[in-house]
N, C-alpha and C positions, 0 to 999 in steps of 0.2 A: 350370646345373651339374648335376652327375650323382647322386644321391644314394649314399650308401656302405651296404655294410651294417656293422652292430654283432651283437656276440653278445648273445642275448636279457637277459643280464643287467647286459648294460653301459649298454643301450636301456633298459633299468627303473630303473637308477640315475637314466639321464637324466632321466625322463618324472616318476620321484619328486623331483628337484630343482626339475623345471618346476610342479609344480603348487602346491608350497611358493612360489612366487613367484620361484624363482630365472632370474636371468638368463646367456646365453652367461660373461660375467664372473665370474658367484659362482659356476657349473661349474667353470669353469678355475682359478679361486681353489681349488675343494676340491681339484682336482686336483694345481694346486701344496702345499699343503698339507701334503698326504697323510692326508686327513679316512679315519680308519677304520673310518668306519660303510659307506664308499662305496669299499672298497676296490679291487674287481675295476675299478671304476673306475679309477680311480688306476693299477694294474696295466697296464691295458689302455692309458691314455694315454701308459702311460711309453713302450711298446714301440710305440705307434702313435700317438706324436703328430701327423701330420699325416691322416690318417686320421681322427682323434678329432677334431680341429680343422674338419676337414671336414664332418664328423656337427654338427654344432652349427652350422655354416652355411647348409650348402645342406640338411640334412636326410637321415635315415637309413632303410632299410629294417632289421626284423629277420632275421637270416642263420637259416634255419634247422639243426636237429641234424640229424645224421647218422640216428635213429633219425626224425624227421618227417622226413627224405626217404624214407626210404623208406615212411613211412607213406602220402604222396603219390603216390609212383611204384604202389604197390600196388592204392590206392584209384582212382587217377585215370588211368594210363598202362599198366596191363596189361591188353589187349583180348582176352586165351581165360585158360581153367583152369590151359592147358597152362603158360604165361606165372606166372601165379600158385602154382601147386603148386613151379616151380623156386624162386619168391622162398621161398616155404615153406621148402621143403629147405636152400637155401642157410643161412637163418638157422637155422634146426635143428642144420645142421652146423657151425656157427660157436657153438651153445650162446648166441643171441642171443635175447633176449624182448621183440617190441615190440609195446604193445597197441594193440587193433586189427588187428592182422596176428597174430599167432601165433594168437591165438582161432579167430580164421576158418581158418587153415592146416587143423587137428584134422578141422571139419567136412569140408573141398576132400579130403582126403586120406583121409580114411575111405571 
């Protein structure tokens, strides 16, 4: 089966229940619950129960942010300057700040 992804903080809820000893069972129990310590939890299983249910089966990857995609694309998929001074711009003109990129942008563009 396929693995799903989780948003990093729904995966950390997980990974903190796992280590406490908990099982698929006493996930879905806080989940039905609505333990508040494990909210975003909870939140996330509501709207995505089978989803969530799937994550705890076959296993999850973490879905990355918007701002580490682009940290990826920056760092690992833009092959000239020319390439990298637009990602610059663009975030510039959107009033966006992601580190790691906007640092480097200053130097490219000077």
């Amino acid at each position: 089966m396929e693995k799903v992804k989780l948003p990093k903080e729904v995966a950390k809820s997980i990974e903190d229940l796992r280590e406490i000893g908990a099982d698929n069972w006493d996930i879905v129990f806080t989940f039905a619950s609505g333990d508040e310590y494990h909210n975003h939890l909870v939140e996330f299983a509501k709207e995505h129960t089978d989803r969530f249910l799937q994550a705890l089966v076959n296993g999850y990857e973490i879905e990355m942010t918007p701002e580490e995609k682009v940290y990826e694309y920056y760092h690992e998929h833009t092959e000239n300057s020319d390439e990298k001074v637009g990602v610059c711009r663009t975030l510039n003109l959107l009033g966006i700040k992601i580190e790691g990129v906007n640092t480097r942008c200053v130097r490219q563009q000077a």
